[in-house]
C-alpha positions as CSV (number, residue, x, y, z in Angstrom):
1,X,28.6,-14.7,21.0
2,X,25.8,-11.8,20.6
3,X,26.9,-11.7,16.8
4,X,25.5,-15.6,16.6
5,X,22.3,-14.6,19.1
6,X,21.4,-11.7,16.5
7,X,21.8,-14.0,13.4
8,X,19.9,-16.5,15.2
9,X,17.2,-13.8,16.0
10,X,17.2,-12.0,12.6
11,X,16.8,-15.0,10.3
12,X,13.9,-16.8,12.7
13,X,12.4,-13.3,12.2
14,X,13.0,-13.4,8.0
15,X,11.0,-16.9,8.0
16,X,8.4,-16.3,10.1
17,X,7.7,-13.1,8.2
18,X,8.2,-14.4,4.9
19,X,6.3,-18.3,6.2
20,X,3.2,-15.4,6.7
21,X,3.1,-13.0,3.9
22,X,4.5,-15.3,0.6
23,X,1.6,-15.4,-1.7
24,X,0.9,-15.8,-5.6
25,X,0.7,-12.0,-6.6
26,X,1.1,-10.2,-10.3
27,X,3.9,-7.6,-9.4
28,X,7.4,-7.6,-9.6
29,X,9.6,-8.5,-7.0
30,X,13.1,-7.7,-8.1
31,X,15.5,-4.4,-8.3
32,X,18.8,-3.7,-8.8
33,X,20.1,-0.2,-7.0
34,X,23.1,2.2,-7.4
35,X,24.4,5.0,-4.8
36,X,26.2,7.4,-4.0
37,X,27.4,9.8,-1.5
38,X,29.0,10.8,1.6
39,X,30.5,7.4,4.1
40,X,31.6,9.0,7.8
41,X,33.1,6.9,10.1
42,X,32.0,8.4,13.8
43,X,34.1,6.5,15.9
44,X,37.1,4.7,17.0
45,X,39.8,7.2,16.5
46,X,43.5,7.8,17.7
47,X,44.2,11.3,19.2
48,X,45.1,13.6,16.7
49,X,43.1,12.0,13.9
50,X,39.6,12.6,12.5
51,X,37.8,13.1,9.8
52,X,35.3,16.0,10.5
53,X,36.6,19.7,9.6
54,X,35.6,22.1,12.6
55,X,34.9,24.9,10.5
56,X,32.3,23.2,8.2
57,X,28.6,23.1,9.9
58,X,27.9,19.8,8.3
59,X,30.5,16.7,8.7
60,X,31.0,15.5,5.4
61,X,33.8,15.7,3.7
62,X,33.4,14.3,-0.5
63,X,31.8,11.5,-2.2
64,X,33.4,9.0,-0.9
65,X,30.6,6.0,-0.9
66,X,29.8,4.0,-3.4
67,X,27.1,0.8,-3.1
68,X,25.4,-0.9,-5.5
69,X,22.9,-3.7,-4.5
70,X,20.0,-6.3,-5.6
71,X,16.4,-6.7,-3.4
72,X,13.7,-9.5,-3.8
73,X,10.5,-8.9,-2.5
74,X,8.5,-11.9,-1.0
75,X,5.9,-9.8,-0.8
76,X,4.4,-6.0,-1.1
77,X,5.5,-5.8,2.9
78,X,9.0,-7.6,2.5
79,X,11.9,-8.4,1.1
80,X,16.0,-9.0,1.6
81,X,18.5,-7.0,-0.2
82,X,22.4,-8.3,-0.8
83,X,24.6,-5.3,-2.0
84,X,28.1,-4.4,-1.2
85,X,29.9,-1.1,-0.3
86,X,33.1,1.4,-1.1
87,X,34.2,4.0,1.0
88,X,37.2,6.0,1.5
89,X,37.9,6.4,4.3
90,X,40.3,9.9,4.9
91,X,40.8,13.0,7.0
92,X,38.9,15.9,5.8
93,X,40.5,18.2,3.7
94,X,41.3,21.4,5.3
95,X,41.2,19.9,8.9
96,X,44.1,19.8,11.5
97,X,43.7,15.9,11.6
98,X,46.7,14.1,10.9
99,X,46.9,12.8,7.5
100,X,45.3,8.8,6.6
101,X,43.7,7.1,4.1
102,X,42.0,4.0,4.1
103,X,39.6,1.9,2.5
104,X,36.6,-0.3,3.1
105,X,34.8,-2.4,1.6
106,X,32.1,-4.1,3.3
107,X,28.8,-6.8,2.2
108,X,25.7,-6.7,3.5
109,X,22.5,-8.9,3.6
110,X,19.5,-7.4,4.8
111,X,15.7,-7.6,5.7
112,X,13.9,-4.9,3.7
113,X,10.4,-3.9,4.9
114,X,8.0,-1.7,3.0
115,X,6.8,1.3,5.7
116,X,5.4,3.2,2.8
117,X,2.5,0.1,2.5
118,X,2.3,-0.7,6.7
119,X,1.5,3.6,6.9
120,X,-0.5,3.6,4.3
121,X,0.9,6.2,2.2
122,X,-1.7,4.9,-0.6
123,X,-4.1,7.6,1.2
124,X,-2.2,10.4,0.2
125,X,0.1,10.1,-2.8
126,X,1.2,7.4,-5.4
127,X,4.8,8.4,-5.7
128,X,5.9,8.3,-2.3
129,X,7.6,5.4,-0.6
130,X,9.7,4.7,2.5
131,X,11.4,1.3,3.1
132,X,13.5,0.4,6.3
133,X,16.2,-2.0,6.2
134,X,18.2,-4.2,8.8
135,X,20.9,-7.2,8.9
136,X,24.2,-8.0,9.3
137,X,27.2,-7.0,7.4
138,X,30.9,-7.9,7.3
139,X,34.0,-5.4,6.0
140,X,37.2,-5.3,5.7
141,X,39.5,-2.2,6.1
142,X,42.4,-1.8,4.3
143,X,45.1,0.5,5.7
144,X,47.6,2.6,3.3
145,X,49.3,4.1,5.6
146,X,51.5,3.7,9.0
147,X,52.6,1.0,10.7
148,X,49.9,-1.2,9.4
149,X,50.4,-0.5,5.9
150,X,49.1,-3.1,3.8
151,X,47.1,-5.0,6.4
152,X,43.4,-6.0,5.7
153,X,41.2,-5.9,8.9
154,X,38.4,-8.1,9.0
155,X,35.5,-6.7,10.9
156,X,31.5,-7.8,11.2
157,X,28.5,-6.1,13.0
158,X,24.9,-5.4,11.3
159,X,23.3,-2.4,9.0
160,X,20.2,-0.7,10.1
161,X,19.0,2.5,7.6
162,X,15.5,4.2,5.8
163,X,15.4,4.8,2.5
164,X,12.6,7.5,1.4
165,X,11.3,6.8,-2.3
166,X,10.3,8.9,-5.3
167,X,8.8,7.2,-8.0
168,X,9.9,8.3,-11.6
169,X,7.9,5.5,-13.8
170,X,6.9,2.5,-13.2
171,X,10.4,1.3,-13.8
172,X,12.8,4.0,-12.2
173,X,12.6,5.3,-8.8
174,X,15.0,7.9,-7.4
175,X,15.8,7.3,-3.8
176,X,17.4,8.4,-1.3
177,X,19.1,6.6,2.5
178,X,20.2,6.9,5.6
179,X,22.0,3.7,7.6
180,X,23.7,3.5,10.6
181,X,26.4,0.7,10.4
182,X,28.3,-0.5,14.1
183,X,31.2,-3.1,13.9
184,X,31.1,-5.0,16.9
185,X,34.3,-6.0,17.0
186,X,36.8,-3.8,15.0
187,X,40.4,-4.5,15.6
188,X,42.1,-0.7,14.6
189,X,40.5,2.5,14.3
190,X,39.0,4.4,11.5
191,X,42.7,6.1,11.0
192,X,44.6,2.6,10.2
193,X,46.0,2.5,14.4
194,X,46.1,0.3,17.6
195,X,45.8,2.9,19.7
196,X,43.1,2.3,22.9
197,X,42.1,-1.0,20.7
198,X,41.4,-3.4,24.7
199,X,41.9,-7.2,23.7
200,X,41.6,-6.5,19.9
201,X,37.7,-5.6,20.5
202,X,36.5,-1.9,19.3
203,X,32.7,-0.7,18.4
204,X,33.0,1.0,14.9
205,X,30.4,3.2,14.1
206,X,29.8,4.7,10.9
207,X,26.7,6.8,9.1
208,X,26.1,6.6,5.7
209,X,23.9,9.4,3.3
210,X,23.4,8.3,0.2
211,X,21.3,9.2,-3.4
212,X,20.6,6.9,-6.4
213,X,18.2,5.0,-8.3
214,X,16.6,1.9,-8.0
215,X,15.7,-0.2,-11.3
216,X,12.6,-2.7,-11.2
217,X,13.4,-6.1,-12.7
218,X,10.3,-8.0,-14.6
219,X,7.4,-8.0,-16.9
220,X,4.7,-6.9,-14.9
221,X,3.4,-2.9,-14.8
222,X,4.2,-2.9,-10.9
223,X,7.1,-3.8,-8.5
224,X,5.8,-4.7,-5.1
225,X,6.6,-1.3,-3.8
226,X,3.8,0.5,-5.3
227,X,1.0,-2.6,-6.0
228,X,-1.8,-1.7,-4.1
229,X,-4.2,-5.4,-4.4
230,X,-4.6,-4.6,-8.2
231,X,-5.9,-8.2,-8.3
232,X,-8.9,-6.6,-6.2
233,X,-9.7,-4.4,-9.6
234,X,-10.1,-6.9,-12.2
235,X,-13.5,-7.3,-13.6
236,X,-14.2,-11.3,-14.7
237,X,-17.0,-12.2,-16.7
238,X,-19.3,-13.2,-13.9
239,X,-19.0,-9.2,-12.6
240,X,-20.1,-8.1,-15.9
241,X,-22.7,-10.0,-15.7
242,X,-23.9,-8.8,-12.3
243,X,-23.9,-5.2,-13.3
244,X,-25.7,-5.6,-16.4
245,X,-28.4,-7.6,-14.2
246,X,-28.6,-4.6,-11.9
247,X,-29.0,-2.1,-14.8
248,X,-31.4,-4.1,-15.9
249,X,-33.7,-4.0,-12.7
250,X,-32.8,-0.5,-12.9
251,X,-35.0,-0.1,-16.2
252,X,-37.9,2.2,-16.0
253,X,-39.7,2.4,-19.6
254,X,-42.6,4.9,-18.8
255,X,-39.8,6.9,-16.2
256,X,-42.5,7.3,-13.9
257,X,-39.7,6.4,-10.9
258,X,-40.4,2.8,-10.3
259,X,-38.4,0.3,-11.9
260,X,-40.1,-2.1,-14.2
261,X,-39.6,-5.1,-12.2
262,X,-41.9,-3.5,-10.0
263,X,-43.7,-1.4,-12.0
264,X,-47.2,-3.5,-12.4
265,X,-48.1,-0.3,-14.8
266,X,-45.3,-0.2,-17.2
267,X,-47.2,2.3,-20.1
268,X,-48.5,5.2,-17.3
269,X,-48.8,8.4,-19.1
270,X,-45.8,11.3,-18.5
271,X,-46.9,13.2,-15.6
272,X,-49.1,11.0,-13.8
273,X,-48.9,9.8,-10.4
274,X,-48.0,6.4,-9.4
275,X,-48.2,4.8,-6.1
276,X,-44.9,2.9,-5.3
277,X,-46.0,-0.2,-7.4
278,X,-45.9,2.2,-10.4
279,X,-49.8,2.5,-10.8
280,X,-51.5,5.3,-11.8
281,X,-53.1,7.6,-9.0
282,X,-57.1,8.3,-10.5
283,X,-59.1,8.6,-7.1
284,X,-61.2,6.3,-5.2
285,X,-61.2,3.4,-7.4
286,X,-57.7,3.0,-7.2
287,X,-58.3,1.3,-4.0
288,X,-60.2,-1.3,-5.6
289,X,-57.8,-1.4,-8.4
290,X,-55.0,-2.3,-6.7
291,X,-56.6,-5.3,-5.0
292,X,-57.5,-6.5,-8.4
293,X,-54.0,-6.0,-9.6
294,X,-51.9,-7.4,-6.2
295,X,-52.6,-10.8,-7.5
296,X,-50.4,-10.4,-10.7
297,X,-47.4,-10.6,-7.4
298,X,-48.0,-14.0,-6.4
299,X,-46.2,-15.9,-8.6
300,X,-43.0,-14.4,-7.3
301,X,-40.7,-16.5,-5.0
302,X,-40.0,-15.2,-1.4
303,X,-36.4,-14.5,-2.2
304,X,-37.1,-12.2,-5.4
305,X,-39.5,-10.5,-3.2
306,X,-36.9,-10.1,-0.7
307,X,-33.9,-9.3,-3.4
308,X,-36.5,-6.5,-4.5
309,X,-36.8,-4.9,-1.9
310,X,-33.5,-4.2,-1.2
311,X,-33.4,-2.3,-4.1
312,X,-36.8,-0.7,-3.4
313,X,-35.9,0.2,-0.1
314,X,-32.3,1.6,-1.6
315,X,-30.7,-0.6,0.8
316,X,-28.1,-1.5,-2.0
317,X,-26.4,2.0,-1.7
318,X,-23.8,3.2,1.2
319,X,-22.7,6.4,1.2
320,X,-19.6,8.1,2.7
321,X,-18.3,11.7,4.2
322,X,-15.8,13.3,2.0
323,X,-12.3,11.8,2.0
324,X,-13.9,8.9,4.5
325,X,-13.6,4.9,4.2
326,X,-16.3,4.5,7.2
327,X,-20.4,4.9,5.9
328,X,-22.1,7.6,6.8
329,X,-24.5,7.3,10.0
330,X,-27.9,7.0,7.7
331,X,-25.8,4.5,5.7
332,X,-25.2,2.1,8.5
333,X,-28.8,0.6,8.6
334,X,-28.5,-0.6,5.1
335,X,-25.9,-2.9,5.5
336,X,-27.5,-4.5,8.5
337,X,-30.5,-5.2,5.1
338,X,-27.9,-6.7,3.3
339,X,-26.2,-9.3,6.0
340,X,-29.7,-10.0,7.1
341,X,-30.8,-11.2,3.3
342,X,-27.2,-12.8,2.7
343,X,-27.7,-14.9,5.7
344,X,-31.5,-15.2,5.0
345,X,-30.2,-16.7,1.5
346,X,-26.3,-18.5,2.0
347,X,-26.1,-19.0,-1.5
348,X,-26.5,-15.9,-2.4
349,X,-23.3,-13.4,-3.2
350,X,-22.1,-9.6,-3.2
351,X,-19.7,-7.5,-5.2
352,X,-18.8,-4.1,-3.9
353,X,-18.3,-1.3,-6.5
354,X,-16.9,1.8,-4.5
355,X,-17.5,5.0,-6.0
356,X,-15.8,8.5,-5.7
357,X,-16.2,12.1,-6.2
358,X,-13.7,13.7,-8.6
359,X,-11.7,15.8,-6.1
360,X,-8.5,14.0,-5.8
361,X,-5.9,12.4,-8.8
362,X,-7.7,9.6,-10.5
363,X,-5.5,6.9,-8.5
364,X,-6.0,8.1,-5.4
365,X,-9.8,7.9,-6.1
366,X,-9.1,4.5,-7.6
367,X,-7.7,3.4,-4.3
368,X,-9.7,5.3,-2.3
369,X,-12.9,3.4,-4.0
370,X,-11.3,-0.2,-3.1
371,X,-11.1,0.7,0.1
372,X,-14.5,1.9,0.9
373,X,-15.6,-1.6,-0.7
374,X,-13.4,-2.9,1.5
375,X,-14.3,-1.2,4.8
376,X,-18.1,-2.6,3.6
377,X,-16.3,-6.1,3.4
378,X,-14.8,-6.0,6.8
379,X,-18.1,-5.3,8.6
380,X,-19.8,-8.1,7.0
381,X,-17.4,-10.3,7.5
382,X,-17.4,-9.4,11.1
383,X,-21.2,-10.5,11.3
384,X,-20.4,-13.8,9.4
385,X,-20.6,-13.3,5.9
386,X,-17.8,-15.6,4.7
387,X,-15.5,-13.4,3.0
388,X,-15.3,-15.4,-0.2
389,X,-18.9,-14.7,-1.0
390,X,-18.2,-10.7,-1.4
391,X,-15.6,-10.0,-4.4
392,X,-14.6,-6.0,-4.1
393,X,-14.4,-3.7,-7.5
394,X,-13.1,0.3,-7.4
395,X,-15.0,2.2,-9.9
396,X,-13.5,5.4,-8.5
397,X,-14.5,8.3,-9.6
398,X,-18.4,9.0,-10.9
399,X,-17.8,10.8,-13.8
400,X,-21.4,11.2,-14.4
401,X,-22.7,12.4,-11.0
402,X,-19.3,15.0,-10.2
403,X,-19.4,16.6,-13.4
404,X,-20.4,20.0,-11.8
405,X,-17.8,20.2,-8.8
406,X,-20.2,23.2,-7.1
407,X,-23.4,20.6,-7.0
408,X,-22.2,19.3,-3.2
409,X,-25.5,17.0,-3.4
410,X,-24.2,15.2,-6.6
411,X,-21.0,14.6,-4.9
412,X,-22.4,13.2,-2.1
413,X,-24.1,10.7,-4.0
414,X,-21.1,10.1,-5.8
415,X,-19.3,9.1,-2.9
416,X,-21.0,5.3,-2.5
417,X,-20.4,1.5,-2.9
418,X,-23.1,0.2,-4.9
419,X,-23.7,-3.4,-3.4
420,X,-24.7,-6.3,-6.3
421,X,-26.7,-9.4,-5.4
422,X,-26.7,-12.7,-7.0
């Protein structure tokens, strides 16, 4: 009766999970695994039989598990896994246990979730994963030896283990597992006897540490283990686009320090001083000038008035603290510019290029750019800027502005999201 309850339990908890997180994604989502290692039953036993060695300070005796298995991920945050299972199961050589030897064999189908993605291990390393697992498993033992000789006893319970990750390639991962399997009802002990077996109805336990390698399946650079939102990265046309338009509103011909789409002096000799519509500085009858020349403005509409200054203002910038997704306090305000002018104008649309310095590997910086645009995302958002309006891009790092790894103020202007209007 508790074995249905738990199937009941565990497989409205697969769909739900699965109902919630199944999406169209460009990673690979199957794997076929092989392992080895040490299979230790813990309990029941009849006195006299064991298969620990006292004078050995760990409790393992020889390879004796073997397990190879295949996984599906619905997702980069789940999965189920089918494999099945050897172990001998023996006393230890050298012990004063009396002498057995048994086999099991056992199946198992399990919910695999990806801790390595729910902790975030993105923020510190690219080769690093963890996985848990948990499901049911049946198994049968079959006894060599004794009075039971020949006898195959069917047993059934559920698998619960972690399994820390290295990555290899892209394709092989080395991995090692712990699991801790319980039978809940087991019908002989570990050793092959009846002994203390109440009504047919014993709790196996048995722990399992394994090593092996895990394969990924598919034509894709990625298996769902290690795709950070890729799709997040690619650069369409229309994003090309937007970035040339901003370098273009960037240009300053006479580099006096205003951009020519302000500049109303685009030809002011080097050296001279400009006022902040790029107009030369000559004395009192600049006054004059300038009320002559505030006229040539009036054929521009509010909204490229208002898209200018943004830029004027630098309000298209926001800058980060080293190693940090959150803007910096002075940063803060200029987002607030750009909600107010998206709202202002609900046509109008953002892509966020997030920028690093070049401390860090280049994909950690990758990923740590994609989240800084996405931090940037998530506060506009929260003061209703429909999230489909904002596309995110990581740049990550500015090669141009850390070159020199002593000049802290480059690298703080490194550290940015540059914010694109349309």
């Amino acid at each position: 009766m508790k074995l249905k309850v738990f199937l009941h339990i565990y497989f409205y908890f697969v769909l739900c999970f699965t109902s919630a997180k199944a999406q169209v994604q460009n990673f690979n989502k199957w794997s076929i695994e092989a392992n080895t290692g040490f299979g230790k039953p813990i309990s029941p036993y009849t006195p006299q039989y064991f298969s620990s060695n006292n004078d050995t300070y760990f409790a393992f005796n020889k390879f004796n598990h073997f397990d190879i298995g295949t996984r599906y991920m619905f997702s980069t945050y789940f999965g189920i896994r089918m494999g099945v299972t050897y172990v001998s199961v023996a006393n230890a050589a050298g012990s004063s246990s009396e002498s057995f030897e048994n086999e099991l064999y056992k199946i198992d189908f399990q919910g695999v979730i990806n801790m390595g993605h729910v902790l975030n291990f993105d923020q510190f390393t690219s080769r690093l994963g963890l996985l848990a697992h948990f499901g049911p498993q049946i198994n049968k033992l079959k006894i060599k030896e004794g009075r039971f000789a020949g006898k195959m006893d069917s047993n059934g319970g559920f698998i619960i283990g972690i399994t820390p990750q290295f990555k290899i390639t892209d394709r092989v991962v080395l991995n090692t597992d712990f699991s801790y399997t319980v039978n809940f009802r087991q019908h002989l002990n570990w050793d092959g006897h009846d002994y203390a077996a109440k009504n047919n109805n014993l709790n196996g336990i048995m722990h399992d540490l394994t090593i092996g390698f895990t394969y990924y399946l598919g034509k894709n650079k990625q298996h769902a283990d290690w795709d950070w939102n890729d799709l997040a990265l690619i650069k369409t046309q229309k994003m090309l686009d937007y970035e040339a338009k901003i370098q273009n509103l960037q240009k300053d011909t006479d580099k006096d320090g205003i951009p020519d789409y302000l500049d109303l002096e685009k030809n002011t000799a080097a050296g001279s001083i400009v006022d902040s519509k790029g107009r030369k500085v000559v004395g009192e009858n600049t006054v004059a000038k300038n009320k002559e020349n505030v006229s040539s403005t009036s054929n521009l509409t509010q909204k490229e008035k208002d898209f200018g200054s943004i830029f004027e203002d630098g309000n298209n910038e926001v800058f980060f603290d080293f190693n940090q997704v959150n803007p910096n306090k002075d940063s803060k305000k200029k987002i607030v510019a750009i909600i107010s002018y998206m709202k202002k104008y609900p046509e109008s649309k953002a892509t966020l290029n997030g920028y690093t310095d070049n401390r860090g590997g280049e994909e950690f910086n990758r990923r740590l750019g994609l989240r800084r645009s996405e931090k940037i995302k998530e506060i506009m958002v929260l003061y209703g800027i429909d999230p489909l309006r904002i596309s995110l891009i990581s740049k990550g790092i500015d090669e141009i502005l850390s070159e020199d790894k002593n000049d802290l103020q480059s690298l703080e202007l490194a550290r940015r999201v540059v914010i694109v209007l349309q």
